[in-house]
Every structure is written in C-alpha cells, then in structure tokens.
Backbone bond lengths (Angstrom), bond angles and torsions (degrees), N, CA, C in turn:
res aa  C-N    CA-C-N  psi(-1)  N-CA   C-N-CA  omega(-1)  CA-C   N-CA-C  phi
1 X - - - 1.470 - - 1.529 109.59 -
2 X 1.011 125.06 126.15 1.370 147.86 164.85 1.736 117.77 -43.86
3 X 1.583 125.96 76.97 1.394 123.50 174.07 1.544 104.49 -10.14
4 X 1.267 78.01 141.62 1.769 98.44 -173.57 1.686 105.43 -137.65
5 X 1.421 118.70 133.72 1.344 115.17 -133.65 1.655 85.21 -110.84
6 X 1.349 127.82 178.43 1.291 134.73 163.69 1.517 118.94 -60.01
7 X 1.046 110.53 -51.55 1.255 111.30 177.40 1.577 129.36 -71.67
8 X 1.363 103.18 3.14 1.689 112.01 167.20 1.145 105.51 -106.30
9 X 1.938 115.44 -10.22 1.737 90.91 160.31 1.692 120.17 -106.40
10 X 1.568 96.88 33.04 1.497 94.60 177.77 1.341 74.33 -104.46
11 X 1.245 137.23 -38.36 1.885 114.48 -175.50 0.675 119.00 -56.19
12 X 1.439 130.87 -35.33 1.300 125.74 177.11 1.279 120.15 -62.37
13 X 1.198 117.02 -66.90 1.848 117.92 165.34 1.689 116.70 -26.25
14 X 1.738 104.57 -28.45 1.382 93.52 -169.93 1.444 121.65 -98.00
15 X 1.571 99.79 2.05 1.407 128.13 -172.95 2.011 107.73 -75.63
16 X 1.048 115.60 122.00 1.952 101.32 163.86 1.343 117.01 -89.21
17 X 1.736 95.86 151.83 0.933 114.24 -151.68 1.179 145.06 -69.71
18 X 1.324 97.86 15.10 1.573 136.12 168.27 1.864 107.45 -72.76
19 X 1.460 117.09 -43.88 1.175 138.33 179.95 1.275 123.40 -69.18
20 X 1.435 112.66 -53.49 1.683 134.59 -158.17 1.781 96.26 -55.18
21 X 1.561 107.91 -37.47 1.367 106.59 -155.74 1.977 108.36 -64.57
22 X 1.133 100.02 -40.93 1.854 111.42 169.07 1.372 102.99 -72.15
23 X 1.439 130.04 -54.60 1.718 106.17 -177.37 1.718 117.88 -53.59
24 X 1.587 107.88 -45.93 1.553 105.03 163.51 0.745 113.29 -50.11
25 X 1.938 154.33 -67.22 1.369 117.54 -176.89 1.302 131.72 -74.75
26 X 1.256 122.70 5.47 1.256 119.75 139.50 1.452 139.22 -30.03
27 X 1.466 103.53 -70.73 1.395 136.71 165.11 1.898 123.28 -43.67
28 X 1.322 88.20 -33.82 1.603 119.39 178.12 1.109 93.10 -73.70
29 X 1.357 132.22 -92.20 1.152 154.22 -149.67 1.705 133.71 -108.11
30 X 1.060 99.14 13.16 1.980 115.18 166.15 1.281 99.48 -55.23
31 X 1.308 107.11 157.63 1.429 125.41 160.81 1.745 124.00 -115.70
32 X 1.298 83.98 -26.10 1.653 91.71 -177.98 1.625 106.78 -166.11
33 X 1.275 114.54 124.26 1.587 136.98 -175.07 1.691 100.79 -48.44
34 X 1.184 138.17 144.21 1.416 140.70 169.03 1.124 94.73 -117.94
35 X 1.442 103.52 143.21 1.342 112.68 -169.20 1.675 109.83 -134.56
36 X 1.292 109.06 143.78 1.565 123.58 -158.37 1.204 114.88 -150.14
37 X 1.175 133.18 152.07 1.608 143.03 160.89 1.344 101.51 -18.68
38 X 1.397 129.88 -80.48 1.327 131.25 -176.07 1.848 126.09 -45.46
39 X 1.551 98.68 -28.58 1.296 106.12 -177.93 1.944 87.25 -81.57
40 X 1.035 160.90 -58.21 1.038 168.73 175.32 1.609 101.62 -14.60
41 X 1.832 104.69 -81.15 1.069 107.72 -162.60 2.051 97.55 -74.70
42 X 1.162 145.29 -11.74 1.174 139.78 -143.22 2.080 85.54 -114.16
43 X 1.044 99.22 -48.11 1.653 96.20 -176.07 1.337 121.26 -72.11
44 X 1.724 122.65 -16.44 1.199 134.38 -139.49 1.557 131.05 59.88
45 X 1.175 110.53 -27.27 1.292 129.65 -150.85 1.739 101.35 -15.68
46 X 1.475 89.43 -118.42 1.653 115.44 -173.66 1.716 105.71 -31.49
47 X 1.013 108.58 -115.37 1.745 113.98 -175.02 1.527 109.18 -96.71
48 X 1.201 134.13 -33.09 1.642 137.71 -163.05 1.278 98.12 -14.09
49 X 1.525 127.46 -84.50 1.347 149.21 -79.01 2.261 81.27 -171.25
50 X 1.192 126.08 0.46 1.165 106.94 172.45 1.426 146.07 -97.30
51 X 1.814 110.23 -3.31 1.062 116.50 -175.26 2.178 101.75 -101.45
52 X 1.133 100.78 -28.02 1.721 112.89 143.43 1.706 114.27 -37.91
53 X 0.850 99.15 -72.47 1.728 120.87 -158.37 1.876 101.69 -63.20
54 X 1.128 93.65 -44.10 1.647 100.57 -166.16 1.582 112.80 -80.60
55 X 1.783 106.01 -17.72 1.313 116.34 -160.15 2.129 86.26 -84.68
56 X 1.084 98.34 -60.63 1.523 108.38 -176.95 1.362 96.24 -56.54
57 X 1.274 152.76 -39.68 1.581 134.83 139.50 1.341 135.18 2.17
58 X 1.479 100.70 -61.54 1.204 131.59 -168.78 1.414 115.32 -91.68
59 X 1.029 122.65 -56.90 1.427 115.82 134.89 1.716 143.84 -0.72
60 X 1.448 81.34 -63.81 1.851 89.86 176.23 1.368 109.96 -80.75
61 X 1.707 104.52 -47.17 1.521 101.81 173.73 1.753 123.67 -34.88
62 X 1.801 96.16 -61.20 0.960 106.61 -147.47 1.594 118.10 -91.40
63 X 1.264 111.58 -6.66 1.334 147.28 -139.24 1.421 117.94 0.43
64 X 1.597 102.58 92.54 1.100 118.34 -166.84 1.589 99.76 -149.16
65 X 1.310 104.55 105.15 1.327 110.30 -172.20 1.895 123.43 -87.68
66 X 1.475 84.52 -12.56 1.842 109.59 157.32 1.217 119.61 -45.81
67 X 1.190 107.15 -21.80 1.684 107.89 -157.51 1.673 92.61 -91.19
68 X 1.072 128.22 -33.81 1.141 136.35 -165.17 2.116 103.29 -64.12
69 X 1.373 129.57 -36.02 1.108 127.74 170.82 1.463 102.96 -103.87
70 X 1.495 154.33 29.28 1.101 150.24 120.85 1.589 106.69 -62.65
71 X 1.292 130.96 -38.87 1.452 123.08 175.99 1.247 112.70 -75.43
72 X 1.154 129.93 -60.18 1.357 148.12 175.78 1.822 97.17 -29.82
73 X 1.159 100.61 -54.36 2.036 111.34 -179.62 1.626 95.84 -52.42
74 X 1.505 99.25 -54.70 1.805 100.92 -149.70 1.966 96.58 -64.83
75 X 1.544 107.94 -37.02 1.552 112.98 -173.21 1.680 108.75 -52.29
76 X 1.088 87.09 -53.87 1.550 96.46 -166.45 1.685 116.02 -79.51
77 X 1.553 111.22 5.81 1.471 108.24 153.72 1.290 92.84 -102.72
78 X 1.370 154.27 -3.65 1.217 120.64 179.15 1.156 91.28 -91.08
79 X 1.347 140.09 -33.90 1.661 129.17 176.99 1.195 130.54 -42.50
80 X 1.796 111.19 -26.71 0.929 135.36 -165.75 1.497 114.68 -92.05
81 X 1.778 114.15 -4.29 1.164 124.42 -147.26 1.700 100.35 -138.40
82 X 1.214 107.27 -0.20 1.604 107.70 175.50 1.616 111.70 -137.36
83 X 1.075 126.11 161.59 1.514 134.00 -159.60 1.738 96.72 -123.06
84 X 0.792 119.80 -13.43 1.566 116.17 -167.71 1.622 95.99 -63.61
85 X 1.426 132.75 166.21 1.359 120.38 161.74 1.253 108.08 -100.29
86 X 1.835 128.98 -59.02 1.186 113.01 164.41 1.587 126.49 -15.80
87 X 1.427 125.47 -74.11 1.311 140.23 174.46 1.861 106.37 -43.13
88 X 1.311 126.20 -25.31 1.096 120.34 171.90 1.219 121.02 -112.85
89 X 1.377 122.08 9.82 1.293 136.17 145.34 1.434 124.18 -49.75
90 X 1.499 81.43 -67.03 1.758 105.07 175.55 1.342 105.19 -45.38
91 X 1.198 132.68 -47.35 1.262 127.20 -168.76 1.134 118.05 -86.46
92 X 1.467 140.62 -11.18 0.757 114.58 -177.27 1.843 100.14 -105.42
93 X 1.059 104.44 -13.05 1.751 93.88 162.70 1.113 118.34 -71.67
94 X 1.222 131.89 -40.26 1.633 121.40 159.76 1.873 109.13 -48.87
95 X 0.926 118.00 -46.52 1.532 104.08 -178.78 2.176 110.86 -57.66
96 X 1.578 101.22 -31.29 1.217 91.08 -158.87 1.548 96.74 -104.86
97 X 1.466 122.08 22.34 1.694 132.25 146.63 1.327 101.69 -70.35
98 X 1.675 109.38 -60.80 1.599 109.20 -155.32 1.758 100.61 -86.69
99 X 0.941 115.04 10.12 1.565 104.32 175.29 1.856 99.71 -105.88
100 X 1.128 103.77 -1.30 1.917 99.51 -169.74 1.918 84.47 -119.52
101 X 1.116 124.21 8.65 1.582 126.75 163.60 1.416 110.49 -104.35
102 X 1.249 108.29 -6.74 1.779 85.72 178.22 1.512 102.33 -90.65
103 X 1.338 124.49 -1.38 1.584 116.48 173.25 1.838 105.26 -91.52
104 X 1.110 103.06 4.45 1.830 111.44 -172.88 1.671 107.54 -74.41
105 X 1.361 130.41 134.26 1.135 130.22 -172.58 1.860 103.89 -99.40
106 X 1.106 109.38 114.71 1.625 91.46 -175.20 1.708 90.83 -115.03
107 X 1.528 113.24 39.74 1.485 100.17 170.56 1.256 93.06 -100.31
108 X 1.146 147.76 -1.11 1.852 117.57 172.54 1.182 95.62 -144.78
109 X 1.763 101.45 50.91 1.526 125.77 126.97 1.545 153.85 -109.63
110 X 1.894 70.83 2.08 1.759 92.78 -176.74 1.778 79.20 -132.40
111 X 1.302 96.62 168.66 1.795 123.18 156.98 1.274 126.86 -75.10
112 X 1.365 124.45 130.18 1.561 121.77 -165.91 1.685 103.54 -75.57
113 X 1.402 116.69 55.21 1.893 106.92 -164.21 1.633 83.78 -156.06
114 X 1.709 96.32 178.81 1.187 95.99 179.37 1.366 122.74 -97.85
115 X 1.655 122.71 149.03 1.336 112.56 -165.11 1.172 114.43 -111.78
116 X 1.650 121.73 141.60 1.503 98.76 154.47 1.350 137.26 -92.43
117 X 1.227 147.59 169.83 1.229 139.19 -148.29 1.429 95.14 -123.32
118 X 1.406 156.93 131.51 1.125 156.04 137.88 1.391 115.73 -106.48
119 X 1.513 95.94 157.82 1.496 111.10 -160.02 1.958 91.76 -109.91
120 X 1.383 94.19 140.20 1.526 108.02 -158.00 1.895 78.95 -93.00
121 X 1.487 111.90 145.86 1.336 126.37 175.03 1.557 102.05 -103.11
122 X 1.262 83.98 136.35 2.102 102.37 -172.90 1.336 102.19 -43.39
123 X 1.579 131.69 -56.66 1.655 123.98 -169.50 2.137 102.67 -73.33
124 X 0.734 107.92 19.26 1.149 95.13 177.07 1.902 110.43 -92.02
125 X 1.833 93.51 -32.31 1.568 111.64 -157.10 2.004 101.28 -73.97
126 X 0.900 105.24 8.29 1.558 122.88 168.55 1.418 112.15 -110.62
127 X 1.437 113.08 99.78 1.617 125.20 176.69 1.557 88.85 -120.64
128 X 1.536 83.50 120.62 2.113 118.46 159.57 1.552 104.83 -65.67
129 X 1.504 118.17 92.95 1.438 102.61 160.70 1.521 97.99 -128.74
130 X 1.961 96.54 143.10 1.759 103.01 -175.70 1.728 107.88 61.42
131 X 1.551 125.78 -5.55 1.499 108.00 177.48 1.513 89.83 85.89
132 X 1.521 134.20 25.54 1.395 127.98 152.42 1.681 97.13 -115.13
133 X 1.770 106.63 144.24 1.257 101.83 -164.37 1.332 96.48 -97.24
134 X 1.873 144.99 106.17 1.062 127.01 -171.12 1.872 105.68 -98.42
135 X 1.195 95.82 153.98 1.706 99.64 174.99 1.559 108.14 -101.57
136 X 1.416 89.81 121.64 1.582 89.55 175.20 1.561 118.25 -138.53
137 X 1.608 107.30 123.41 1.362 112.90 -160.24 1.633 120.60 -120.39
138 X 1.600 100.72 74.99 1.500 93.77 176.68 1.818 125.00 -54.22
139 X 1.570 95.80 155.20 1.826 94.00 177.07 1.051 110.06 -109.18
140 X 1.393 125.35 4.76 1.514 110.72 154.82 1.366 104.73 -137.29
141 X 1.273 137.70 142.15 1.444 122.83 149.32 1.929 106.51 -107.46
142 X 1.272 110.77 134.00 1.210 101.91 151.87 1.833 124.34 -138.35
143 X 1.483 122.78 178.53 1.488 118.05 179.09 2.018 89.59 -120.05
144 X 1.669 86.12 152.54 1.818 89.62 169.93 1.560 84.23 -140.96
145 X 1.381 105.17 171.73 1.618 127.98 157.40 1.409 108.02 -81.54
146 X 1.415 118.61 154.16 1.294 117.87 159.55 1.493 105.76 -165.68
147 X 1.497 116.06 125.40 1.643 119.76 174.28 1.891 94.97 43.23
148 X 1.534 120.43 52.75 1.408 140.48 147.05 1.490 91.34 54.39
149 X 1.416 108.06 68.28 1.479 128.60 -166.53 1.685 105.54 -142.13
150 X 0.810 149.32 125.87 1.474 140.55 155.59 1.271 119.27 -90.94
151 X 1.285 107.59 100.98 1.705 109.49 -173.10 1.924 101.01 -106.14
152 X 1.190 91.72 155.92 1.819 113.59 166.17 1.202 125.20 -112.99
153 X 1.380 143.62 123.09 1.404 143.18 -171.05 1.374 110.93 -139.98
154 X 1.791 132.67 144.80 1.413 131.00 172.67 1.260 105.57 -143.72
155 X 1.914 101.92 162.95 1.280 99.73 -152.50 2.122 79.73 -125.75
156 X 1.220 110.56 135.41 1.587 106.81 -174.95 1.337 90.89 -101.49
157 X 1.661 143.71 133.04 1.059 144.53 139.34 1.611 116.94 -83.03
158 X 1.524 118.70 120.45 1.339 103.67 -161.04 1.820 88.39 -141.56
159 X 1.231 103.92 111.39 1.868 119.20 -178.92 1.868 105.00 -88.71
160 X 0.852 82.07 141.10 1.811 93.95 -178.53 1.490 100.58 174.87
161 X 1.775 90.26 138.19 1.405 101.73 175.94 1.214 146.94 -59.65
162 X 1.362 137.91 87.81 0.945 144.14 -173.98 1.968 111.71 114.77
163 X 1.602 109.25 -4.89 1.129 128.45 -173.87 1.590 119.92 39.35
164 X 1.037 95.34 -160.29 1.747 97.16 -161.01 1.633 109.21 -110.72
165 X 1.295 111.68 164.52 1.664 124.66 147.05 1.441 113.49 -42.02
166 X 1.564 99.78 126.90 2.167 94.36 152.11 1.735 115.99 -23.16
167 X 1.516 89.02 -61.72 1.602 87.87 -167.19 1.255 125.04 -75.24
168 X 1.453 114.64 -9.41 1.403 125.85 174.94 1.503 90.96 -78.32
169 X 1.186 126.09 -52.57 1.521 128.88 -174.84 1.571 128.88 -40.95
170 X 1.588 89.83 -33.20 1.507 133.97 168.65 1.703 101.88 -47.23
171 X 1.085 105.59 -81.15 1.636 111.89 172.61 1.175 128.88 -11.40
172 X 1.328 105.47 -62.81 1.774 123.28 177.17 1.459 98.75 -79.03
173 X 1.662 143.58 -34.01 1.106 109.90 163.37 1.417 132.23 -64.26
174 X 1.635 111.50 -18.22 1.459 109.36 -169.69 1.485 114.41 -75.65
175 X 1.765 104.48 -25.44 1.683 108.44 -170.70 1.305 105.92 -87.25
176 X 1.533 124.39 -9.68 1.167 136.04 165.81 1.484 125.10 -45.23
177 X 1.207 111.98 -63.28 1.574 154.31 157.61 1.439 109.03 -38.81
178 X 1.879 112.46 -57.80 1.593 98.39 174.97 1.247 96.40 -74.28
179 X 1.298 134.90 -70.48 1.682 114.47 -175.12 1.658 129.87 -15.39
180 X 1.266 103.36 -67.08 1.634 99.37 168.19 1.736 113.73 -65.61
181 X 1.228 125.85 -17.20 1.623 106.85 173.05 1.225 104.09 -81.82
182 X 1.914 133.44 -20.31 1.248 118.02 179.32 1.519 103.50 -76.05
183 X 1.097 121.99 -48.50 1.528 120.45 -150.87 1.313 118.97 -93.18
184 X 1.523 118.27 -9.18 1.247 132.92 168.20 1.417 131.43 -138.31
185 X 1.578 98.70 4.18 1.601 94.44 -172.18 1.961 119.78 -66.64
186 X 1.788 101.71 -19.76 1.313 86.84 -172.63 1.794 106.08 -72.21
187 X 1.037 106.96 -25.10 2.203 107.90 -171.86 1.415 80.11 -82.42
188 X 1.441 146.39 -42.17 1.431 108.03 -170.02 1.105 107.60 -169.77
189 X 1.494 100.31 155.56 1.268 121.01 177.65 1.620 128.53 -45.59
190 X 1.267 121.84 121.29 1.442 114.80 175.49 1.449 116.05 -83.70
191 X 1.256 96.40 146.82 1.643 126.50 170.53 1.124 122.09 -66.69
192 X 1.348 142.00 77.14 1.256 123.58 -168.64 1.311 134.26 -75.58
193 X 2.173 99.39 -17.76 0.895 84.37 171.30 1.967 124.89 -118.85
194 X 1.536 94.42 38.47 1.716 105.67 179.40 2.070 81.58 -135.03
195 X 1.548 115.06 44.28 1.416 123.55 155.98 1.842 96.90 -106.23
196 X 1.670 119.64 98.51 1.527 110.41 -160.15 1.610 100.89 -132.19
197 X 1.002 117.74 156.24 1.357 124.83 163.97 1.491 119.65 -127.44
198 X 1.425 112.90 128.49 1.603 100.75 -175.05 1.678 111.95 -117.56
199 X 1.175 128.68 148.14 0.905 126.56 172.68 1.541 133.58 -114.10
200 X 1.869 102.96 90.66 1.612 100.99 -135.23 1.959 119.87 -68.91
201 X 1.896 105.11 2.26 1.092 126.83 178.17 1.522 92.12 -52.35
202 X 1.158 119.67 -68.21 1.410 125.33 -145.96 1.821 110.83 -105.80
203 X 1.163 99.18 -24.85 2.014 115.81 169.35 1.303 97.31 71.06
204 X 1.455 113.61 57.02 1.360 135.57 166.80 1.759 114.23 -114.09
205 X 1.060 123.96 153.51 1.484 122.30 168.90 2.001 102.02 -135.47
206 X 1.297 106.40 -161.65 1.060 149.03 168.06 1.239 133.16 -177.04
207 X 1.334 102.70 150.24 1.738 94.17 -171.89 1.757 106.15 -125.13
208 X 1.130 119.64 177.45 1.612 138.63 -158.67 1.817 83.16 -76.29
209 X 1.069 131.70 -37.07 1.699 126.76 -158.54 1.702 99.33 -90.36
210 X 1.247 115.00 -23.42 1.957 110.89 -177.69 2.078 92.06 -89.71
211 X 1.386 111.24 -13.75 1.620 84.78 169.74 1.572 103.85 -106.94
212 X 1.163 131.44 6.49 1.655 126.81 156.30 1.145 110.38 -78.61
213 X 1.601 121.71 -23.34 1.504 121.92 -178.30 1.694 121.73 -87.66
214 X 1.665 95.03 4.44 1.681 93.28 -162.40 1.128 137.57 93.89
215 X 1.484 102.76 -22.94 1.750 98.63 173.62 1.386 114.64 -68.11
216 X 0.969 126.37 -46.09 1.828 108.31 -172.77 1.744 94.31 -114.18
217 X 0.925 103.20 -177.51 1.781 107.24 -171.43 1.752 117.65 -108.97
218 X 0.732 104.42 145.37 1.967 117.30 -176.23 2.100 96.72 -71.52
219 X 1.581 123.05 89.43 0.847 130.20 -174.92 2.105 121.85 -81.28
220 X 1.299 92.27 -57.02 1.307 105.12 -174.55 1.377 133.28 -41.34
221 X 1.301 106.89 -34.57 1.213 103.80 167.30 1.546 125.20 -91.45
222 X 0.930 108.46 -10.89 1.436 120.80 162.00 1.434 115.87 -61.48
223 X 1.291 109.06 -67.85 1.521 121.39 156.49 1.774 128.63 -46.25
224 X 0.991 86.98 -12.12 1.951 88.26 161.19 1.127 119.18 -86.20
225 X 1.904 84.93 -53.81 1.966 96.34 176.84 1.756 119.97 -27.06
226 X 1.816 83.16 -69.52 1.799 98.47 177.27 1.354 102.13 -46.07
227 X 1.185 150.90 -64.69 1.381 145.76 -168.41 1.692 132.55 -57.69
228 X 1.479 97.93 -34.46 1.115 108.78 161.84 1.843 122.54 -69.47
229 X 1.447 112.34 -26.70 1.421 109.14 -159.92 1.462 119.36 -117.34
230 X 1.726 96.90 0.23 1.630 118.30 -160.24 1.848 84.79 -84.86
C-alpha cells in the first residue's frame, strides 16, 4: 500500500458520505500518487509553500524574528520581477503567511533551555498504524533536560491552502506523538506539551496536552477504522 499522508485523511473526513466510499479505495488501493497544481499548493510539496515554511523554520530555530522581513523584502522583489500569475500568486501568499507570523508567539512553543536539534532519519517518517502506512514528517525534532529528565519534543509545520480546523490540526498532532513514542520513547521521555502541530496558513497550532485535556478529539484511529471497513 502506498503511504498515505495526513492530509488525505483530513480529506477524507471532509468528504460526504456519499464520496468517502471511492476516496477509501483509492487510499487502499493506488499505485502511484497523481500529481497536479492542487496537489502542489495543498501538499506543500515542491516549491508552493517553501520559502514560507522554511522562513518560520528558521525562525524558531534560530530565534530571530528579523528574518521574517528580510524574506518578505526578498518575496516581494521577486513578485515584482515575474509576470506569470500562478508564480505571483505563490508569492504573495507566502508574504501574507509570514506577515500574519510575526504576531505568532513561538515562546510556549519551544522550552526556555537549551535544545538539541536532531535530524529525523528517512525510515523512521513511515509509522505502521492499523496496517495503514502513514507518512509523517516533523520539521523540527529536538531533546532538552528538565528536573534531570531527558525529554523529546517536535514542532510539525504543515502549509495548505486555506489550512485546517483545530481538530483537523489535532490529527497531525496525535500521529506526531505516536511517531515519537515509537521511535524514541525508550531513550526518552516525551513532551507532551512541545508534541505541536502548526498550521502556518492560519498561524494557529495545537499541541499533544489540549488533546489529553479534551479540547480537540483523538481522530485517527477512528478515521482508519472508517477507511478500512467502508
């Protein structure tokens, strides 16, 4: 079966139920992803959604919130410098992500300590849940100390047009969470609450501790169920 990404099971949820039954065997049974304008700007993939994505990267890493109107400068001369509309589309939604992120607080999204940064290994970004192979690709992972603790925490930046629901948002934090309990839970302790998903359309997050608390709902496996049995 062909990895199947988060964001094709928020389509599905968003699909009625007249619909869902053909996108699930899709999902089941694809052989190979087709790819289109919409998959572009909706997946992030290729360039859409990357000089956005990478800047708010850099940012958290680096914490340097400067960086955010050095891009904004560089976007908007290239906007200024091409005629295509697509191509100046693109740009100017990346300007109006990173101009609605400089009011974004990413201090109680990181830990007030020092972090380390690890680099996530490609076979990891394939988590087996239910016997569906989902891809899941955090953009940062890091570990901190705390009260002589070694904890792990990640932050998912995930661009899509027009972005998602809390609770859709929810999703990608929950598969987040099993990922780091498979691949790191025995060296360390998880973070539940720097386990986050952001959704840089809208400069919203959620984190792993507001769906232990009830605010948004535990989706995914629910959403397999339906997929598997529809």
């Amino acid at each position: 079966m062909k990895k199947i990404t988060i964001k094709e099971l928020v389509a599905f949820r968003r699909k009625s139920d007249r619909n869902r039954k053909n996108f699930a065997f899709k999902l089941r049974n694809r052989e190979e992803k087709r790819i289109d304008e919409n998959d572009l700007k909706n997946e992030g993939g290729g360039d859409y959604w990357i000089t956005s994505t990478s800047c708010i990267y850099n940012v958290f890493k680096y914490e340097s919130d400067e960086l955010y109107d050095s891009k904004i400068e560089e976007l908007r001369s290239r906007f200024e410098n091409v005629d295509n509309r697509r191509t100046q589309s693109m740009y100017l939604r990346n300007i109006e992500i990173l101009t609605s992120f400089k009011d974004f607080d990413f201090e109680d999204s990181k830990p007030s300590c020092d972090l380390k940064y690890q680099k996530v290994p490609k076979s990891f970004k394939i988590l087996t849940v239910d016997n569906f192979p989902l891809f899941v690709n955090p953009s940062l992972l890091f570990s901190f100390e705390r009260n002589g603790k070694n904890l792990i925490g990640a932050i998912w930046l995930i661009p899509q047009l027009s972005g998602f629901t809390k609770p859709e948002l929810g999703m990608f934090c929950e598969i987040l969470h099993k990922f780091l309990i498979k691949n790191y839970g025995d060296t360390y302790q998880i973070s539940e609450d720097y386990c986050i998903a952001i959704d840089t359309y809208n400069a919203q997050k959620v984190s792993f501790t507001e769906l232990l608390n009830g605010d948004f709902p535990f989706l995914i496996d629910n959403t397999l169920d339906e997929i598997k049995k529809i």
